[in-house]
N, C-alpha and C positions, 0 to 999 in steps of 0.2 A: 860578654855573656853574663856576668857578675850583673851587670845595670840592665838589662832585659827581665833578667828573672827578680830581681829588685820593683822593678815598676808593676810585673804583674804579681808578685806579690802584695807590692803596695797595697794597687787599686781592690785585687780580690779581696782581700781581708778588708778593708775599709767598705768597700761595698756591701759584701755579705755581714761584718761585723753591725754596722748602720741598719740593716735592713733587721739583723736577730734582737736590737736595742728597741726597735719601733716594735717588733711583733710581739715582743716578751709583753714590751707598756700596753700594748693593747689585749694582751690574753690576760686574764685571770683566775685559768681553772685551776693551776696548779697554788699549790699552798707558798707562804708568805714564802720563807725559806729556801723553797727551791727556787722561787721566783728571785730569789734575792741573786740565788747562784749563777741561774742562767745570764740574769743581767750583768752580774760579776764579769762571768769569759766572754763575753759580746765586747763589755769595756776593754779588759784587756786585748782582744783580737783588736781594737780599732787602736789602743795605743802601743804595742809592741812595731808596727812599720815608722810610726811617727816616731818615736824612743831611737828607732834602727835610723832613720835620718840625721836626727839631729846629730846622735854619734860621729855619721860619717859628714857632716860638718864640720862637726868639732876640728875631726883629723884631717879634711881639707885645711882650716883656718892655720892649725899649727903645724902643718907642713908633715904628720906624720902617716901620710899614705906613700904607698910603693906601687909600681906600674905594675904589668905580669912579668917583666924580667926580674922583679925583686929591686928594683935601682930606684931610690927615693925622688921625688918630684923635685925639679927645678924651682928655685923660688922666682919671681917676676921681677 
């Protein structure tokens, strides 16, 4: 359940965040400032899933992930 809601979180926020990055660059009504803002939480939206990957990398490579019963992964 954990890696369903992972992936559509992913994609959504990468998606929507990419798409708020492109529309900000292309709008210029709003003043520098807010423009600076919006573009600000677009970046973050698209690097918080990316940041949440690599994490659970990390804890793949060093063996510190746990299954749903709590019983740590076999190594190989």
């Amino acid at each position: 359940m954990q890696a369903l809601m992972k992936i559509i979180v992913f994609y959504m926020i990468i998606v929507y965040g990419t798409h708020f990055i492109i529309a900000f660059l292309k709008e210029k009504s709003d003043s520098d400032r807010v423009h600076l803002v919006k573009l600000l939480i677009s970046s973050c939206c698209i690097l918080f899933p990316i940041l949440w990957h690599f994490i659970d990398l990390y804890q793949l490579a060093f063996q510190n992930m746990h299954d749903s019963n709590d019983i740590p992964l076999v190594s190989w």
